[in-house]
C-alpha positions in Angstrom: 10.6 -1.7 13.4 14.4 -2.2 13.3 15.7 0.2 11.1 18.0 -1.3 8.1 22.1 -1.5 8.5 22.5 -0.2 5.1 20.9 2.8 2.8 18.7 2.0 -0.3 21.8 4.0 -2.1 24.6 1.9 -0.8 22.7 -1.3 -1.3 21.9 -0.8 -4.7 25.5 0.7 -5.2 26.6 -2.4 -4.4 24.6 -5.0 -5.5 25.5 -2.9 -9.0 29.2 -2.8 -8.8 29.2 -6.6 -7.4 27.7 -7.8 -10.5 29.6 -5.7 -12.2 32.8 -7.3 -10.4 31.7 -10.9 -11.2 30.8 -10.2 -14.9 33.9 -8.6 -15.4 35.9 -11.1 -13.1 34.5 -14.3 -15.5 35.0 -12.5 -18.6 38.8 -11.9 -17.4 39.1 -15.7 -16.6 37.7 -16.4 -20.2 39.2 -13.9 -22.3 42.2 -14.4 -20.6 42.9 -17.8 -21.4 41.4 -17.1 -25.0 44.1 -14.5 -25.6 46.8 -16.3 -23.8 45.9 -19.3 -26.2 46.0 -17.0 -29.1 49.6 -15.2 -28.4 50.6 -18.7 -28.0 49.5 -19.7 -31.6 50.5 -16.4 -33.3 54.2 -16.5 -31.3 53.7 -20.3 -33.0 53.3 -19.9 -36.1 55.6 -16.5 -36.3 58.4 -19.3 -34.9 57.3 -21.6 -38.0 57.4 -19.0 -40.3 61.0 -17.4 -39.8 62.3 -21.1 -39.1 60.9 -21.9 -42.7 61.8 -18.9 -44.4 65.7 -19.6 -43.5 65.5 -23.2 -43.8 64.8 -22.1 -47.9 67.6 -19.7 -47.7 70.5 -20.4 -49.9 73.2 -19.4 -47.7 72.0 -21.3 -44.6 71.8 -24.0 -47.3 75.4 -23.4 -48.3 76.3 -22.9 -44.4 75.2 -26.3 -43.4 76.4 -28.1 -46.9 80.0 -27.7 -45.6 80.4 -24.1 -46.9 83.0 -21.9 -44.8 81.2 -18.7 -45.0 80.2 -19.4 -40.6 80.9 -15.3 -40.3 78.1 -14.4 -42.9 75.6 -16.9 -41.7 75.6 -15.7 -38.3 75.3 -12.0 -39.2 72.0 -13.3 -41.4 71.0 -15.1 -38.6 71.2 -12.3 -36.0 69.8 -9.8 -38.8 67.0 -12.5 -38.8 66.5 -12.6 -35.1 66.4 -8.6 -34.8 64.0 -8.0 -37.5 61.7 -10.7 -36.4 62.0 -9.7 -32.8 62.6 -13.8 -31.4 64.9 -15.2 -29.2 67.4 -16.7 -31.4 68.0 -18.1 -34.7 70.2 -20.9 -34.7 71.4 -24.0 -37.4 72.4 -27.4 -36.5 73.7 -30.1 -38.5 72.8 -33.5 -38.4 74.9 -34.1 -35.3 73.4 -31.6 -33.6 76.1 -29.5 -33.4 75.2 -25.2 -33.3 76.4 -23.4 -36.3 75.1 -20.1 -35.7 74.0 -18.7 -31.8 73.3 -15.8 -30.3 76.5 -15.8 -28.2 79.4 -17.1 -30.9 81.1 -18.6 -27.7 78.5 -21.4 -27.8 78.6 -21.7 -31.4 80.1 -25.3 -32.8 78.8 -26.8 -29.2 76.1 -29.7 -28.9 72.7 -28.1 -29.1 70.9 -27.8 -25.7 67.6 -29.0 -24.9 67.0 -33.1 -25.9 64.0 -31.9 -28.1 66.1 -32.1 -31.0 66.1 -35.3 -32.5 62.7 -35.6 -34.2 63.9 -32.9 -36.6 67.2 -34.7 -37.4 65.1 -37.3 -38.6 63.4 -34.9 -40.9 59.8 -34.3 -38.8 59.1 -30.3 -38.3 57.8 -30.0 -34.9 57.5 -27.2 -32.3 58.0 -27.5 -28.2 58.4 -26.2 -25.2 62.2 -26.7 -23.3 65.4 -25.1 -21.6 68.5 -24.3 -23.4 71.2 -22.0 -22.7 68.8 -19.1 -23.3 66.4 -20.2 -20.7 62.9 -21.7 -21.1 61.1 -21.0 -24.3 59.1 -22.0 -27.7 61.2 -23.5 -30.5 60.5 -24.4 -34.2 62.4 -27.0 -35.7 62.6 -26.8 -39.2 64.5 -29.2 -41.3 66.8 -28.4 -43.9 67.3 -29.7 -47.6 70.0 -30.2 -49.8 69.3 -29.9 -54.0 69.3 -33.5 -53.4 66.3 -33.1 -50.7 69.0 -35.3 -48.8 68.5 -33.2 -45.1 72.3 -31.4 -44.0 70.9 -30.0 -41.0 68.0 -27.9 -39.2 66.9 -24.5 -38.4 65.7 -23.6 -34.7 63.7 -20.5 -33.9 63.2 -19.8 -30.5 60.6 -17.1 -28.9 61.2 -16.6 -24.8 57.8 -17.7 -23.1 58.6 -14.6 -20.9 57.8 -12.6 -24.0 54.7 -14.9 -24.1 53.8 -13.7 -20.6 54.4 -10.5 -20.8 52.1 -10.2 -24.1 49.3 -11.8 -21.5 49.8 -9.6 -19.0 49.6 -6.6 -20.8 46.4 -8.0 -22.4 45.0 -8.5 -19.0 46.0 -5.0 -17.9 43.8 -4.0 -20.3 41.2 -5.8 -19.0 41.8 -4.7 -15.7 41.6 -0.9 -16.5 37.7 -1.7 -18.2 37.0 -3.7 -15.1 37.8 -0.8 -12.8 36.2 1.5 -15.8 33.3 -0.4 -15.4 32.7 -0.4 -11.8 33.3 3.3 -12.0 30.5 3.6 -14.3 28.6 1.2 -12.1 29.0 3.2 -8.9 28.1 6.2 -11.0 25.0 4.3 -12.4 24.0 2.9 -9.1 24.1 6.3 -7.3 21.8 8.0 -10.1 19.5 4.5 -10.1 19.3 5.1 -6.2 18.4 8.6 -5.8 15.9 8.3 -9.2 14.0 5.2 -6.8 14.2 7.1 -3.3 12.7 10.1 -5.2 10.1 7.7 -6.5 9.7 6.7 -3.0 9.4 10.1 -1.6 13.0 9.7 -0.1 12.0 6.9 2.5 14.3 3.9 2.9 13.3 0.6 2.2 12.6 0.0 6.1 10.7 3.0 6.3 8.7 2.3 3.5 8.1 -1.3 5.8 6.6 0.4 8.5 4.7 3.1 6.3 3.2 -0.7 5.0 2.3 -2.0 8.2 1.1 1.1 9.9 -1.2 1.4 6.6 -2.5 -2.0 6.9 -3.2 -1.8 10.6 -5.0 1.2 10.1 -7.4 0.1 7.0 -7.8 -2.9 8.8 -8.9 -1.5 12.1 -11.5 1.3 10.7 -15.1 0.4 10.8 -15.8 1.3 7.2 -15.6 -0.6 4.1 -12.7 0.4 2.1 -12.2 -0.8 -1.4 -9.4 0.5 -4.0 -9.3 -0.2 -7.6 -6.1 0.8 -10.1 -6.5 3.2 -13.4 -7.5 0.3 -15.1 -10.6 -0.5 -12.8 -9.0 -3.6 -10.8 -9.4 -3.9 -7.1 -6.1 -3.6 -5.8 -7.3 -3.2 -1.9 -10.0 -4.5 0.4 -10.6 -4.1 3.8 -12.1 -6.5 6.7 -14.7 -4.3 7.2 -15.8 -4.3 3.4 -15.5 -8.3 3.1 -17.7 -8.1 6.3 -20.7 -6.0 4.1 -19.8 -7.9 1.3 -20.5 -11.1 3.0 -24.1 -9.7 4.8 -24.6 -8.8 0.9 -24.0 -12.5 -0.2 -20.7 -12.0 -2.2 -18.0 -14.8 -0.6 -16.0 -14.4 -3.5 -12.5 -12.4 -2.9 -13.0 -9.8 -4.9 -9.0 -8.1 -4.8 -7.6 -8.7 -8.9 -11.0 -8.5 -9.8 -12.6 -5.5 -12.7 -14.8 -3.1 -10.2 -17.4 -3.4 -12.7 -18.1 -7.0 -12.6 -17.9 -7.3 -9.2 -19.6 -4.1 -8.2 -21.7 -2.6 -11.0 -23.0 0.4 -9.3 -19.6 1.1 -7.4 -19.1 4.1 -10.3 -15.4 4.2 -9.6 -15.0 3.9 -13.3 -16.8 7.0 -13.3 -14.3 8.7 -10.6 -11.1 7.5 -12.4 -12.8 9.3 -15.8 -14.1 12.8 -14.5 -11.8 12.9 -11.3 -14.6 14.7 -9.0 -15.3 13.3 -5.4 -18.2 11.8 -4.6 -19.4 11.8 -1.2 -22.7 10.3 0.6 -24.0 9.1 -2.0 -26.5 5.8 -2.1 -25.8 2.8 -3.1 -27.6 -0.6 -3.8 -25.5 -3.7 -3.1 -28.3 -6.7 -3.4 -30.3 -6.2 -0.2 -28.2 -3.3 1.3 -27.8 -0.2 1.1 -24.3 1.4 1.8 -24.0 5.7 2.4 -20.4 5.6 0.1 -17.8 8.2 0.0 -15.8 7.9 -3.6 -12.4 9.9 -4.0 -9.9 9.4 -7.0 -6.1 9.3 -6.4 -3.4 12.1 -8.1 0.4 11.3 -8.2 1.5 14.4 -9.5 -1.9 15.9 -11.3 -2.3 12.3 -12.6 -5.4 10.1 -11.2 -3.9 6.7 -10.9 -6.5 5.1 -9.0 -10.0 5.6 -6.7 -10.8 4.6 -3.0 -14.3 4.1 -2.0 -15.5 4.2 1.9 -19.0 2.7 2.7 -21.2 2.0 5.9 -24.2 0.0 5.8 -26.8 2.3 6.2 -29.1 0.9 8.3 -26.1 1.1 10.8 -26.0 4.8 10.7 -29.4 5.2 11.2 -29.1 2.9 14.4 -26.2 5.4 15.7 -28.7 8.6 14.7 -31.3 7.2 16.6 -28.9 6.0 19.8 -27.8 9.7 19.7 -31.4 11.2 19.0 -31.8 9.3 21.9 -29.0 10.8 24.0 -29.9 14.1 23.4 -33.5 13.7 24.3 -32.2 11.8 27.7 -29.8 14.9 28.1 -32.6 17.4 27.3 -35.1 16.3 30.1 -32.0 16.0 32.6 -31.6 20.0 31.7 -34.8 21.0 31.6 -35.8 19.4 35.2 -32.3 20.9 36.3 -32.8 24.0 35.0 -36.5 24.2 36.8 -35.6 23.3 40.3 -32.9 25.8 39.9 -35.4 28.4 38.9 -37.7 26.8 42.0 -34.7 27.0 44.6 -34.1 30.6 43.6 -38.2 31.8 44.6 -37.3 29.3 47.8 -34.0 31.6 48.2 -36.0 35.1 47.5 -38.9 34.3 49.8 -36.3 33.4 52.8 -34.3 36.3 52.5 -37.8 38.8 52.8 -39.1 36.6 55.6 -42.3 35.4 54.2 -42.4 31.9 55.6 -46.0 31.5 55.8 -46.3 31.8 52.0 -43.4 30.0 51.5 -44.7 27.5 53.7 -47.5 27.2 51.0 -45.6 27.3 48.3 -43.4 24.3 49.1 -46.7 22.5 49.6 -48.1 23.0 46.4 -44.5 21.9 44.8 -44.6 19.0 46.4 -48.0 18.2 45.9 -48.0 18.9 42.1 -44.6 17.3 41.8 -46.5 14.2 44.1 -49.3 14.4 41.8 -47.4 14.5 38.7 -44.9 11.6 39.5 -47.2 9.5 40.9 -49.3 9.5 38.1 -46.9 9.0 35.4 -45.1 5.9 37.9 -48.9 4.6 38.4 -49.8 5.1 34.7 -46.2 3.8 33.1 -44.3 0.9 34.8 -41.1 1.1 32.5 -39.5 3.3 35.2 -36.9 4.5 31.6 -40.2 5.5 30.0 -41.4 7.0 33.2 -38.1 8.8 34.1 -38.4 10.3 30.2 -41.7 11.8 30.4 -41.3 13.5 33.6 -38.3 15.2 32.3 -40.6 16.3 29.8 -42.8 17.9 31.5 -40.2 20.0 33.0 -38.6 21.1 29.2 -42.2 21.6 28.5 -43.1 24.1 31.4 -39.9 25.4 30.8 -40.6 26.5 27.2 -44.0 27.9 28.5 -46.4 25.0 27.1 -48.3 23.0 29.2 -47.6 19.6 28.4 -50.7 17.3 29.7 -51.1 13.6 29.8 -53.3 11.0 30.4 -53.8 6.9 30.2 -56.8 5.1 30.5 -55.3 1.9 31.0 -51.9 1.2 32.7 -48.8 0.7 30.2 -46.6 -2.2 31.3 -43.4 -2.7 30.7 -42.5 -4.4 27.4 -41.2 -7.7 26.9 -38.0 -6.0 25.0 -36.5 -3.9 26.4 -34.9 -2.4 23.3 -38.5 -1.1 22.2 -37.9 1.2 25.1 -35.3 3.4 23.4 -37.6 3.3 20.2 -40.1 4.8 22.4 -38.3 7.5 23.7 -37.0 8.8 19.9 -41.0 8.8 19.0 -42.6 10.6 21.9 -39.7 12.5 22.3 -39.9 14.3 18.3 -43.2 14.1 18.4 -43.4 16.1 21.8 -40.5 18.6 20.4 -42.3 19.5 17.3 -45.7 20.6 19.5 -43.7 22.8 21.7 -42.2 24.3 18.4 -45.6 24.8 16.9 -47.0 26.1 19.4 -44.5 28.4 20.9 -45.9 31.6 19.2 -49.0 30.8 19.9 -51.9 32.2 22.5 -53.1 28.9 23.7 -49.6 26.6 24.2 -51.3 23.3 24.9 -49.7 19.5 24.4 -51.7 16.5 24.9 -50.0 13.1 25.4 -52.3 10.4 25.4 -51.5 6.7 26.0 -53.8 3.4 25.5 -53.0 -0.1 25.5 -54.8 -2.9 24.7 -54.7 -6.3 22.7 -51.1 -5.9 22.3 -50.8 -2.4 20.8 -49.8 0.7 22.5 -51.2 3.5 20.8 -49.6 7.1 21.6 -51.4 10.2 20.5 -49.8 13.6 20.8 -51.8 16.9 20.0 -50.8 20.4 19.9 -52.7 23.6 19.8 -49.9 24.9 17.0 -50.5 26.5 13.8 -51.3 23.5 11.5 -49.5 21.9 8.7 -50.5 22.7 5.2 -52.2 20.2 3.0 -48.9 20.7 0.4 -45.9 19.8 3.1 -48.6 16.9 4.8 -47.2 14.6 2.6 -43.5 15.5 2.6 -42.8 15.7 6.3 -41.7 12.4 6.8 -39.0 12.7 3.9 -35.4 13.2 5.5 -34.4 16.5 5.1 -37.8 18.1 4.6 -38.2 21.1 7.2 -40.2 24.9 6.9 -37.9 25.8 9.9 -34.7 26.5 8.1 -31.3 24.8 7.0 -30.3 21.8 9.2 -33.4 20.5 10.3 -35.8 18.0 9.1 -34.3 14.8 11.1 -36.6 14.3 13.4 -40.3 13.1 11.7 -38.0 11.2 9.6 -36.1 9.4 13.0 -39.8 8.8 14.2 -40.9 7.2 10.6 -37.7 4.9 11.1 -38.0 3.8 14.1 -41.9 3.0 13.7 -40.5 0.8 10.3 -38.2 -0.5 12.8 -41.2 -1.9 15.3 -43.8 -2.3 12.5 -45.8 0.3 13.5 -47.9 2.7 12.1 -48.2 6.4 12.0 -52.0 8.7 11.3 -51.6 12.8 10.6 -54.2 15.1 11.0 -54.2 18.8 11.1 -56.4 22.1 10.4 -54.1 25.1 9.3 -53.9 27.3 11.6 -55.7 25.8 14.5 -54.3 21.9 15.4 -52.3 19.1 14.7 -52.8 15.3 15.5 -50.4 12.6 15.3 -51.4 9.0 16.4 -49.2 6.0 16.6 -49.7 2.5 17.0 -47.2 0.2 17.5 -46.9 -3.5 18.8 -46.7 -3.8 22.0 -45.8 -7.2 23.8 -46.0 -6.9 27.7 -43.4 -8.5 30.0 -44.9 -11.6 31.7 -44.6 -10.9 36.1 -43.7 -14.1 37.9 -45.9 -14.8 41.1 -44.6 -13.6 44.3 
């Protein structure tokens, strides 16, 4: 997987301060204009004001009535202007012409500006023009005689530079929190970050990707069911493998979102998620199945958070006990025959190096001619050449324990219409023939009798050993799984025999006298192969 341009900590630190950026960036734009629009008014009405205020003055009254006093006026003018902090002050008379200015030079001149006239007719007003003081807001007030006959106007001016700068400085203001704030958001977005990667165990968002996939691929490729519920009971996870028993089971439904204990009652993950303790092999029913389930809870930091169950069809792992019960007892014979020509070459070897090649001469003989005899009855007697293959290896684990291991057929065993039955075969004799060489290994007589009939379609196989017995108490228990008076780990292989005889419908007699014999006879159907003609 292509690993990601940029860290979980710079993308977050980021995507933080860029949001951060474009709140603050629209608020500017609004609260911008809103205080821009608001110096405006105040600058407004503080132009209104003062141009109101002299207009009711009685010496700019008297100044613009025709009085003489032009010196006095323009000091109160000026005093005006200074303590109001605006541009000018300045009276006109009905002509238009300045009484009072800023700069005397330009007093008794035309007024500048052409916005003029509406307050010679006697309208207040405010607007925006050029004069000789450059570009700014004016207030035209008119002014009154006693008579309310108008003798002139007052004009208050406020420089829209002063307007500007008042925005500006707002704006700085909002310029310093906007940096402020995406100072804070780095800040935030770097503690946000490392609080999620330690969440996340420290992996980056592509890592965490391939962590995904890699889990998926591998719940998806094991053989067992796996099915994961949440602390509150829902199924959060299903493999193929489950949906697979599930379906066998008859349950189409999709059961990930769903409570555990609707849709699997006797699951007892419930159970897991409250006591916390782990579960493994245990039984369980699902309709006509039955599954061999591990159950395990899951701890993020002491705290169980969820449970994962793993199940096999049992029947399966029976079928892969018996394949390898089978193995082994393939593998055994293959040693065992091994194992006696070995100890046959080495008397071959012995009687060589002393010279005595009369006797060996003999002894080669009988070999061959027991080893004749033997073979060809077993080929003559069994025509599955797997079965036949089997039970001479037999013989030799036998005679190599020290037993001897007899058989005989009075009719001959053909070779069965399925070939599967074969392996079946093999796990039956083969227990049954391993348990008589156990029982009667400390014993004085160590004799085994394999016996095979056929007829009407059911092979019956008879094994008999000269062993110490079973006890009428354990008679009735040998068959259980697990159930052995030969120590820890044992007990498999009755039980492997009473499966596989389930398996082919077959049946399964026990008779024994303690301390003197046991019998066990099997019958099991038996359909032979049909030969074509030659």
């Amino acid at each position: 997987m292509k690993k990601g341009k940029w860290s979980l900590q710079f993308t977050i630190m980021i995507l933080v301060c860029g949001v951060v950026a474009l709140s603050l960036f629209i608020t500017d734009i609004l609260i911008s204009q809103t205080v821009a629009d608001t110096i405006e008014k105040s600058q407004t009405e503080k132009a209104v004001n003062v141009a109101r205020m002299a207009a009711q003055t009685p010496l700019v009254i008297e100044a613009l009535s025709g009085s003489e006093n032009n010196q006095e006026v323009q000091q109160f003018t000026n005093r005006i202007k200074k303590s109001t902090d605006v541009e000018f002050v300045v009276l006109i008379d009905n002509n238009g012409i300045r009484k009072t200015h800023p700069d005397p030079s330009k007093i008794g001149k035309k007024f500048v500006g052409g916005d003029e006239k509406d307050v010679l007719r006697g309208r207040e007003h405010i607007s925006i023009s050029k004069g000789t003081l450059g570009r700014s807001l004016r207030s035209f007030t008119p002014v009154f005689n006693s008579e309310d006959n108008q003798i002139g106007a007052v004009v208050v001016g406020i420089s829209l530079q002063k307007v500007n700068d008042a925005v500006l400085k707002s704006r700085f203001n909002i310029y310093v929190g906007t940096v402020f704030g995406i100072l804070t958001g780095i800040a935030g977005a770097i503690l946000l970050a490392r609080y999620i990667k330690k969440i996340l165990f420290g992996l980056e968002p592509f890592a965490i990707a391939k962590v995904l996939k890699e889990r998926n691929a591998i719940l998806q490729s094991v053989r067992e069911g796996i099915i994961a519920v949440d602390q509150s009971s829902t199924i959060t996870l299903v493999n193929k493998a489950a949906l697979k028993i599930f379906k066998k089971a008859g349950i189409n439904e999709n059961p990930t979102g769903k409570k555990v204990t609707s849709y699997m009652p006797d699951s007892n993950l419930d159970r897991i998620l409250e006591t916390g303790k782990v579960e493994l092999d245990k039984e369980q029913d699902l309709k006509d199945s039955v599954l061999l389930v591990n159950r395990v809870p899951v701890f993020v930091k002491d705290e169980i958070v969820g449970a994962v169950a793993t199940f096999r069809d049992k029947t399966e792992i029976h079928l892969l006990a018996e394949q390898l019960s089978g193995v082994r007892l393939y593998a055994e014979s293959l040693r065992a025959q091994s194992h006696e020509f070995m100890n046959k070459l080495h008397v071959i070897l012995g009687m060589v190096n002393m010279n005595y090649y009369d006797q060996l001469a003999a002894y080669i003989s009988d070999l061959v001619d027991h080893r004749e005899n033997e073979i060809g009855f077993i080929t003559k007697a069994v025509k599955d050449p797997v079965l036949a293959g089997f039970l001479i290896g037999k013989l030799s684990y036998a005679r190599e324990a020290g037993a001897k291991l007899a058989l005989s057929s009075d009719f001959q065993l053909p070779e069965p219409e399925n070939a599967s039955i074969t392996h079946e075969l093999i796990t039956i004799i083969g227990n049954l023939i391993d348990n008589a060489i156990e029982a009667v290994e400390k014993r004085p007589v160590k004799r085994i009798e394999l016996k095979f009939d056929y007829a009407d379609d059911i092979l019956t196989i008879e094994v008999h050993d000269t062993g110490q017995g079973i006890s009428d108490a354990n008679l009735n228990q040998i068959l259980l799984k697990g159930f052995t008076t030969k120590g820890e780990d044992r007990g498999i292989g009755l039980y492997l025999v009473k499966a596989s005889l389930d398996k082919l419908g077959g049946d399964l007699d026990i008779s024994s006298k303690e301390g003197q014999e046991t019998t066990f006879v099997v019958y099991i159907p038996y359909k032979a192969r049909m030969m074509k003609d030659d």
